[in-house]
VEXLUMRO-443657 format. One record per residue: x negated, y, z of N, C-alpha, C, O in turn. Coordinates in steps of 0.001 Angstrom, whole numbers, plus 500000, padded with zeros to 6 digits. Layout:
N
XYZXYZXYZXYZ...
***
This chain:
313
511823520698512877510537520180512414509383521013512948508328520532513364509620522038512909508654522781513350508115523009514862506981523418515114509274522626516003508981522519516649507921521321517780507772521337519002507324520342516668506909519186516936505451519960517230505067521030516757504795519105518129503477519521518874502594518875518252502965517797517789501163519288518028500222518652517475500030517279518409500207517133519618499598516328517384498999515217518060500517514391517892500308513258518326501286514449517649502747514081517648502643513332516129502741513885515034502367511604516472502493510824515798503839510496515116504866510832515707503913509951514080505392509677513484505498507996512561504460507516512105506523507439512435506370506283512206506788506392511059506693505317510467507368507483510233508142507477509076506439507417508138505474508121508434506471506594507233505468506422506051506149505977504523507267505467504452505690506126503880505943506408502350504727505756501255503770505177501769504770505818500454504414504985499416504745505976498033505710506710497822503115505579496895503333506669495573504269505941495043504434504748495298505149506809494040505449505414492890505581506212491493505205507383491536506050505745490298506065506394489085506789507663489018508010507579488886506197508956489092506636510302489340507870510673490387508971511210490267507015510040491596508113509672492512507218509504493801506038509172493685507856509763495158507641509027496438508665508468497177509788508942497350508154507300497658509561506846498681509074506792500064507977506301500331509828507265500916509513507188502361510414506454502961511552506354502504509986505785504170510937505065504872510609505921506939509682506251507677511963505871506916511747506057508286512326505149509222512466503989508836512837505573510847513114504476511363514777504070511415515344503180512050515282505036510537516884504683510261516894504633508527517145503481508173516737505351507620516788505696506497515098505624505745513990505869506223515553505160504339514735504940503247514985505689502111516026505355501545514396506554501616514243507323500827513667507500499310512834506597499391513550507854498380512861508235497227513294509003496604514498509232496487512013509811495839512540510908494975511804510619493989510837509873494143512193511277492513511718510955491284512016512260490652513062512886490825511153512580490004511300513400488788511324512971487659510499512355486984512626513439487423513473513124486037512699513646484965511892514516485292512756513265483529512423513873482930512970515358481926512465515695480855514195516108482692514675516828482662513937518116483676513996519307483373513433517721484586512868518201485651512823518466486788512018518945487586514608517784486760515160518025488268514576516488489170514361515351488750514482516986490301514192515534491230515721514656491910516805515038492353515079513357491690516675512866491933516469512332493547515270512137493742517055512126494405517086511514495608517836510305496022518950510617496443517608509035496045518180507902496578517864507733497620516711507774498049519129507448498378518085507077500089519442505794500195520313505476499386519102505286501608519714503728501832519374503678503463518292503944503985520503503297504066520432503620505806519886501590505931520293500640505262519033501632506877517937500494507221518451500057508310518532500756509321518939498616508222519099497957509296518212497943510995516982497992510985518748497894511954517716497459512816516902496493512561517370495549511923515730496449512900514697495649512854514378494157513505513760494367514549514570492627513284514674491628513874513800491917514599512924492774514487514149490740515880512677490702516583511264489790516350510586489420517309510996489551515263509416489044514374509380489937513881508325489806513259509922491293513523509499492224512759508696493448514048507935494311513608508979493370515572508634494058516740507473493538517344506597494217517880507497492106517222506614491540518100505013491246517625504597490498516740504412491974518395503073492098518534501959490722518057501696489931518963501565490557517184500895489551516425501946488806515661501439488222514703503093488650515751503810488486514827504320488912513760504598488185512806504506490203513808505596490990513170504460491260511359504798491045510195502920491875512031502255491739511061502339491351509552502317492275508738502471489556508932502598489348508169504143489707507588504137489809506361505493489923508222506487489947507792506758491184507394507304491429506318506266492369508534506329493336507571505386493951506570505529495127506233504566493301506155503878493175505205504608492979503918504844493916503155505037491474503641505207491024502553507088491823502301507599491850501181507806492372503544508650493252503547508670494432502601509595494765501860507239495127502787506853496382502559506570495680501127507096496399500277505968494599500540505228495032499094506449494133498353506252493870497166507623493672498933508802493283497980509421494686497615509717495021496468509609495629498985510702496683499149509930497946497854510664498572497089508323498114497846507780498413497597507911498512495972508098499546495331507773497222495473507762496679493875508911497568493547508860498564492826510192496978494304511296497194493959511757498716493912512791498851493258511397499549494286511146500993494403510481501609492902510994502349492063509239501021492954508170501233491889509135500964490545509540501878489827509372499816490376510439499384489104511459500760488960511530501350487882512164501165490047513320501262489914512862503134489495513680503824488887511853503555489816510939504882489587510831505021488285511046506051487645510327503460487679509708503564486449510975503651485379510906504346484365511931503002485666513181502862485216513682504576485088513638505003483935514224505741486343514103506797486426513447508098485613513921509055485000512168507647485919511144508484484997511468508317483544511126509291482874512064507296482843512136507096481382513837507389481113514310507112480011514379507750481796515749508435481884516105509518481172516003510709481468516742508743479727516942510050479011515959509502477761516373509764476631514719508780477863514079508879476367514283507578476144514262506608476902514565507737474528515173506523473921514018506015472997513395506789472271513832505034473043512767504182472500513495502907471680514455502306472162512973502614470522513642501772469758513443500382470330512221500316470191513661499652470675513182498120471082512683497733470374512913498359469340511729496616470164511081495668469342512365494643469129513426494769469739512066493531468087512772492375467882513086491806469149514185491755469700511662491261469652511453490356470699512170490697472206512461489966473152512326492278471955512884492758473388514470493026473229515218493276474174514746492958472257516473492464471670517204491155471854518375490851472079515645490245471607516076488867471502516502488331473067517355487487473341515630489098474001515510488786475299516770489536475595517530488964476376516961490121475362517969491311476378519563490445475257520563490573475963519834489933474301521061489409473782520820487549474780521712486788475155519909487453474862519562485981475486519856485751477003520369484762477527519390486947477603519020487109479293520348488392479932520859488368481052520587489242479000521487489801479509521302490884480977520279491521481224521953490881481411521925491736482804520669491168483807520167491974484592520163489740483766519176488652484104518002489347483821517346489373484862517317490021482770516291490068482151515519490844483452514506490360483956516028491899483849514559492285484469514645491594486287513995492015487244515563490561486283515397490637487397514215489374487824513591489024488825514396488852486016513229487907485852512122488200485337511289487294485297511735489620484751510731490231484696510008490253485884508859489838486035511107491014487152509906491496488230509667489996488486508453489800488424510449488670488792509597487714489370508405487565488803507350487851489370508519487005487390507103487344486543505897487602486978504834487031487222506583489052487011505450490036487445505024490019489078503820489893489303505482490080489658505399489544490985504435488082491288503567487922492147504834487319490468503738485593490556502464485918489766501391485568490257502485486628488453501454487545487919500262488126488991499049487951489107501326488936489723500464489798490393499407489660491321498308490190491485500533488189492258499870487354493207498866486564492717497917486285493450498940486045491274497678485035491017496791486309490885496062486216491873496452487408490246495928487539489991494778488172491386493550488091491378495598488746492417495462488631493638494265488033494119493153488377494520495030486847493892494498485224494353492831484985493706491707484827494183493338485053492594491780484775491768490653485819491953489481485457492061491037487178491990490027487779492332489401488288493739488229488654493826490159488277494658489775488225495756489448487148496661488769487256497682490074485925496131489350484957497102488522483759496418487552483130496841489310483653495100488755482555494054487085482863493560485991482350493795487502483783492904486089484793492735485024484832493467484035484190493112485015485509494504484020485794495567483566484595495880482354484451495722484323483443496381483437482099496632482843481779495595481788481398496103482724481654494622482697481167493143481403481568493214480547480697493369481020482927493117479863483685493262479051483268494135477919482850493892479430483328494931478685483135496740477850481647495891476675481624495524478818480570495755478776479878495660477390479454494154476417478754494433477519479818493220476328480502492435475164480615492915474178479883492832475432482052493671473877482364494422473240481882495082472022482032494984474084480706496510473542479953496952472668478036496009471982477072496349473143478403495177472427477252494215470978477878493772470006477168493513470973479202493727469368479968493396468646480200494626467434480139494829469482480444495318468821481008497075469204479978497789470368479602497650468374479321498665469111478974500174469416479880501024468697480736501539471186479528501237471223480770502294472136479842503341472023478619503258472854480306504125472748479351505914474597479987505539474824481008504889475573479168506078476568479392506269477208480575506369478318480906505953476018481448507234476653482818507890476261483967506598476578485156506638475731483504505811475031484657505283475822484823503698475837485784502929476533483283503577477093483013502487478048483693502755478116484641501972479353483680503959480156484303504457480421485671504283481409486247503828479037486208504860478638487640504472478838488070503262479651488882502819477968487413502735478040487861500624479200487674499956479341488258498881480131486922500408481591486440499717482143487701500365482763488234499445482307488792501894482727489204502161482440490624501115483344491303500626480997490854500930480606491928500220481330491928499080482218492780499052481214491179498056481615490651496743483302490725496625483774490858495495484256490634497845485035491084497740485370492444497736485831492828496661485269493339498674484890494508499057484149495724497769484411496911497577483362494980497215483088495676496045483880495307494938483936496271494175484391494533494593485591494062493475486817495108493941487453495640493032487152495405495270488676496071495531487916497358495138488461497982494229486408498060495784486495499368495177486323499821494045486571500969493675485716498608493183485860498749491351486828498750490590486945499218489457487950497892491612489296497505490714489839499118491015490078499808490024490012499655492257490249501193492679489856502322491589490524503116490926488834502114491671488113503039490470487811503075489624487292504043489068488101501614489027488260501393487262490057502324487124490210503301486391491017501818487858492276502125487794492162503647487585492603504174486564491616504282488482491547505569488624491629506750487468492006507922487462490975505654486305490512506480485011491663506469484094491481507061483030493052505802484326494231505629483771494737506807484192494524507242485324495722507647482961495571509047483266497266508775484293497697509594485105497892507536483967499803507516484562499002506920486373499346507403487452498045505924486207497687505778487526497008506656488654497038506447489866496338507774487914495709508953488554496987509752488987497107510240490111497964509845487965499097510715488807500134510321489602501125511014489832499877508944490137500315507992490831499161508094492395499526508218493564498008508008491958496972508752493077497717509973493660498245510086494766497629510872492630497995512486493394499877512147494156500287512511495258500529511474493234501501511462494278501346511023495542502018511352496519500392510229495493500086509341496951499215510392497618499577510337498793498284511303497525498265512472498355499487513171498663499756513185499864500320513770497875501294514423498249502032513887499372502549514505500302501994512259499075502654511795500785502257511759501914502871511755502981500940511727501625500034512030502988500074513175503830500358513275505023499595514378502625499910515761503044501193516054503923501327516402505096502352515694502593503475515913503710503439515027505080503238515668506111503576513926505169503453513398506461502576514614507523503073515337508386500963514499507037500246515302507713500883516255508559500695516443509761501812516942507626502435518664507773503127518318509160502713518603510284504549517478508724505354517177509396504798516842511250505409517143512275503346516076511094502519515597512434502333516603513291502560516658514500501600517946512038501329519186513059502226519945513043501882521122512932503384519730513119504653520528513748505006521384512582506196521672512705504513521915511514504465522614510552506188522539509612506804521477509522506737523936508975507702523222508409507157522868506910506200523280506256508154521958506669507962521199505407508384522404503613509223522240502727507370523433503813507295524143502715506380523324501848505761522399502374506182523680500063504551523352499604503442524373499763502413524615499132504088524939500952502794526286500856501991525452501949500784525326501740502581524815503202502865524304504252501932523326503828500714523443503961502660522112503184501890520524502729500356521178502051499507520740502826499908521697501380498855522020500499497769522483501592496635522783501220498102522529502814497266522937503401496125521802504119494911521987504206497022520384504677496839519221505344495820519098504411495259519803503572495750517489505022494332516447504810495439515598503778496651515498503970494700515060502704495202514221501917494944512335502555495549511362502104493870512311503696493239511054504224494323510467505067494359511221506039495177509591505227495477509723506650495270507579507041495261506498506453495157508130508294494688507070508940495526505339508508495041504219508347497035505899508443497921504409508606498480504527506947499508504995506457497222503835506344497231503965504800497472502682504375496799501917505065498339501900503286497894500797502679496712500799502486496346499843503170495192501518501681494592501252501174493534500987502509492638500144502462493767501749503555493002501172504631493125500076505695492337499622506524494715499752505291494985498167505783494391497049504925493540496214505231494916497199504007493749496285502958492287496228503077491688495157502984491748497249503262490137497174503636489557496623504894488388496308505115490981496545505964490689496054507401490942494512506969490234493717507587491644494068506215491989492342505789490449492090505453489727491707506375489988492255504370488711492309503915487837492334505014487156491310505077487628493136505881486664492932506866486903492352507745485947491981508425488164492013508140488558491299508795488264489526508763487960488859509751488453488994507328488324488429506943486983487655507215486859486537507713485879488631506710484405488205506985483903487619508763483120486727509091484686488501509554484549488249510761485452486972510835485040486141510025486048486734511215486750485652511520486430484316510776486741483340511458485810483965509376485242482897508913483746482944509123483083481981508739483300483720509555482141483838509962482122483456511728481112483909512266482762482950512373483414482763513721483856481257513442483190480538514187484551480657512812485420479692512222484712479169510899484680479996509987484209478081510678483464477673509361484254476861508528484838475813508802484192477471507504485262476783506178484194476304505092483395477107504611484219474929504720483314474003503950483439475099502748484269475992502579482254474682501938481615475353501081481099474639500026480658475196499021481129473039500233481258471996499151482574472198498439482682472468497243483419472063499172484605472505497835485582473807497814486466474252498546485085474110496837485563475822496339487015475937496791487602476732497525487557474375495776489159474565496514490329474588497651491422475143497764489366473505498603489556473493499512489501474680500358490415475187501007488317475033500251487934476788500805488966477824500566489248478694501390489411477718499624490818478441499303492121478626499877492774479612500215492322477273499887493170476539500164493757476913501919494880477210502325492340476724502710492223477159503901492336478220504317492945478416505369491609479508503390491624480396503162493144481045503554493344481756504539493971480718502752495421480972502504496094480608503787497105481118504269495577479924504119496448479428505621495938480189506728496711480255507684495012480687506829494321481393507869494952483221507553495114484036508461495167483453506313495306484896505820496559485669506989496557486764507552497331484769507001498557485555507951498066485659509476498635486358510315496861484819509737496638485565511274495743486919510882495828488011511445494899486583509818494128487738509474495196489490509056494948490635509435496022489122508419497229490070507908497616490834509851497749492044510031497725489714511090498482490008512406497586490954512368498011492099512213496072490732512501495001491327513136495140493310512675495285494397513235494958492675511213494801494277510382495412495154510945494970496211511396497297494447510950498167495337511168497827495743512196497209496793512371498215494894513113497611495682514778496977496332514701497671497331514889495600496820514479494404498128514300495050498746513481495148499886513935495648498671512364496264500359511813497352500953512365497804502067512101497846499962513331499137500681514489498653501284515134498886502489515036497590500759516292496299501238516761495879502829516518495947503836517223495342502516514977494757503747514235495663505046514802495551506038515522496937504117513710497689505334513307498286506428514832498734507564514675498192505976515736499022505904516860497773506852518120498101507724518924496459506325517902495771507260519028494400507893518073494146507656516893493705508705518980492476509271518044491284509315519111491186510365519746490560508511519324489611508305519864488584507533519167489013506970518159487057507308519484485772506836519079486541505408518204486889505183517045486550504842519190487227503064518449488406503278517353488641502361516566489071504364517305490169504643516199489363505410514986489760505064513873488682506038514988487448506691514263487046505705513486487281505620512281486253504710514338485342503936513591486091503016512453485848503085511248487176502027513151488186501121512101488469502116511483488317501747510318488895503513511448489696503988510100488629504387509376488902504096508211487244505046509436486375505406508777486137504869507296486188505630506329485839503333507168485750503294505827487460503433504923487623503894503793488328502988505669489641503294504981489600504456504113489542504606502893489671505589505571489539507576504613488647507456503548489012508074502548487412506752503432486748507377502744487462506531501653487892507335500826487736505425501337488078505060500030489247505486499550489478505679498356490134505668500599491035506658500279490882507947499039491601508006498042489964508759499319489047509263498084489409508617496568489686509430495686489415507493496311489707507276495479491002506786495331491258506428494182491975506651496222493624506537496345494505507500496030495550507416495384493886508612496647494729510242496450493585510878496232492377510815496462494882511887495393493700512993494447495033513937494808496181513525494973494554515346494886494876516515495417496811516747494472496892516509493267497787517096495093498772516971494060499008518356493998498448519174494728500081518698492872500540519855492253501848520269493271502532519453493888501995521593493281503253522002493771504450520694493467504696519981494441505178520383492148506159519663491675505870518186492351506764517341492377504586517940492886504954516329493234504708516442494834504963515488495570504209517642495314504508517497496473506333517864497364506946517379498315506571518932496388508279518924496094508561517293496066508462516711497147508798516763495257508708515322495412508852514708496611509835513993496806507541514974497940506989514298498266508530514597499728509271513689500106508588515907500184509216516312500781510522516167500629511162515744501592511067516422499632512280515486499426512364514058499532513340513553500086511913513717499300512045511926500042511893511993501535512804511445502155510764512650502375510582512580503467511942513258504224512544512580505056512263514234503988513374514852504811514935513961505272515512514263506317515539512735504232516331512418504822515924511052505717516606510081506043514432511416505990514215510026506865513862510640508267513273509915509069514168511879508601513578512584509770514744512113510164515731512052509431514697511659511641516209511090512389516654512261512960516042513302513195517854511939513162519017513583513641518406513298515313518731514322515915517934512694515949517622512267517373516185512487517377515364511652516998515856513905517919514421514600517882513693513170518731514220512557519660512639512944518233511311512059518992511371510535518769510584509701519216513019510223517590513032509173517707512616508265516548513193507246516170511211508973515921510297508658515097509271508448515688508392508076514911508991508502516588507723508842517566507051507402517276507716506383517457505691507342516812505024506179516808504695505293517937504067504252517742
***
């Protein structure tokens, strides 16, 4: 590890989850959790090769997307499950009734639930919403196609950094933040050749360029450009939606591509697309403790491949 040269990109990335990180690299998938005993537990799982829609350049985009936030959930659950390992909590009626009714079934119909939950809610506030508004203001103001575009784009954009920083003030989601620095850091470490101590990680940048939270912010802007290019009626809200949704997976190709981009070179044009990412990042990761960057490094280590460079971004 240590012998890796600065500037020495890596493809292995990771994700916070409930007193836990999981990393994936380009053979092996990883997570660690802290038990509530105190010891950290390690699951890892060797990763198929990769189809070819998952390689190909404007394609691969949306698939490994919706890849990453199934594999993702399913991680998160299985953390949260972990973390409560060991404390016994009495059930309610209702969660007796379900679990003698549903059986071994129950949570696997929870996460769908929660999963169609998640997506409406998705749905409604980022795209339902914002037109809705737009749509409002232009009944007080005349405003011209392009400008409506604009303001639906703003109105989203400020809803993701409120929803960010309303979350923030949740004391289990803030330490869900700091784990998500700790993965950064370590990654960081690992980039500049550094070995993977926490004396080591504590030193890095908590920002890093090939972030969920800065792929999401490239959809969003992405977004504005491209219907602002392409005109989607504005007489009907639903329709607008509707369209909306069908257009999202070229918008999803685009993102990805620029945070491969990002993540991969460092020049003026890589600067600028990642710029607003880092900074909201700020409110993604918050600085972590020795114990969750431990964490963070144990997950990362069994995804380093035994074949030096063959992480190489």
């Amino acid at each position: 590890m240590a012998e890796k040269t600065k500037g020495f990109k890596t493809q292995i990335g990771g994700q916070a989850l409930i007193e836990g990180v999981m990393m994936r690299g380009p053979e092996v998938q990883a997570m660690a959790v802290r038990l509530p005993n105190g010891e950290i537990d390690v699951e890892q799982k060797p990763l198929k090769p990769a189809k070819w829609y998952k390689k190909t350049p404007f394609i691969r985009g949306p698939f490994n997307f919706v890849s990453s936030m199934v594999e993702g959930y399913k991680c998160l659950s299985r953390s949260a499950d972990k973390s409560m390992q060991g404390i016994e909590e009495e059930p309610s009626k209702f969660e007796k009734w379900l679990t003698d009714k549903l059986g071994d079934k129950l949570m696997a119909i929870i996460m769908v639930i929660a999963s169609i939950l998640g997506v409406g809610m998705a749905l409604a506030l980022f795209i339902w919403l914002p037109a809705l508004i737009t749509k409002g203001i232009s009944l007080i103001l005349p405003l011209s196609d392009f400008l409506k575009t604009c303001i639906e784009g703003i109105i989203k954009i400020a809803i993701f950094i409120a929803y960010i920083g309303l979350t923030a003030l949740m004391r289990d989601i803030r330490r869900t933040y700091e784990y998500h620095g700790a993965e950064h850091k370590t990654i960081a470490c690992y980039e500049a050749g550094d070995e993977l101590t926490v004396e080591n990680v504590k030193k890095h940048c908590r920002f890093h360029p090939r972030c969920g939270t800065s792929f999401m912010f490239l959809v969003l802007f992405i977004s504005i450009i491209v219907f602002s290019v392409f005109r989607v009626p504005w007489d009907n809200i639903a329709l607008r939606v509707l369209i909306k949704l069908c257009v999202l997976p070229v918008i999803v190709s685009i993102a990805y591509e620029l945070i491969k981009i990002a993540g991969r070179y460092d020049n003026i044009f890589t600067k600028i697309i990642s710029a607003p990412g880092l900074w909201i990042q700020r409110l993604t990761t918050r600085e972590p403790d020795a114990g969750q960057i431990e964490c963070a490094i144990a997950a990362f280590i069994p995804c380093i491949p035994k074949e030096k460079g063959a992480d190489k971004w």
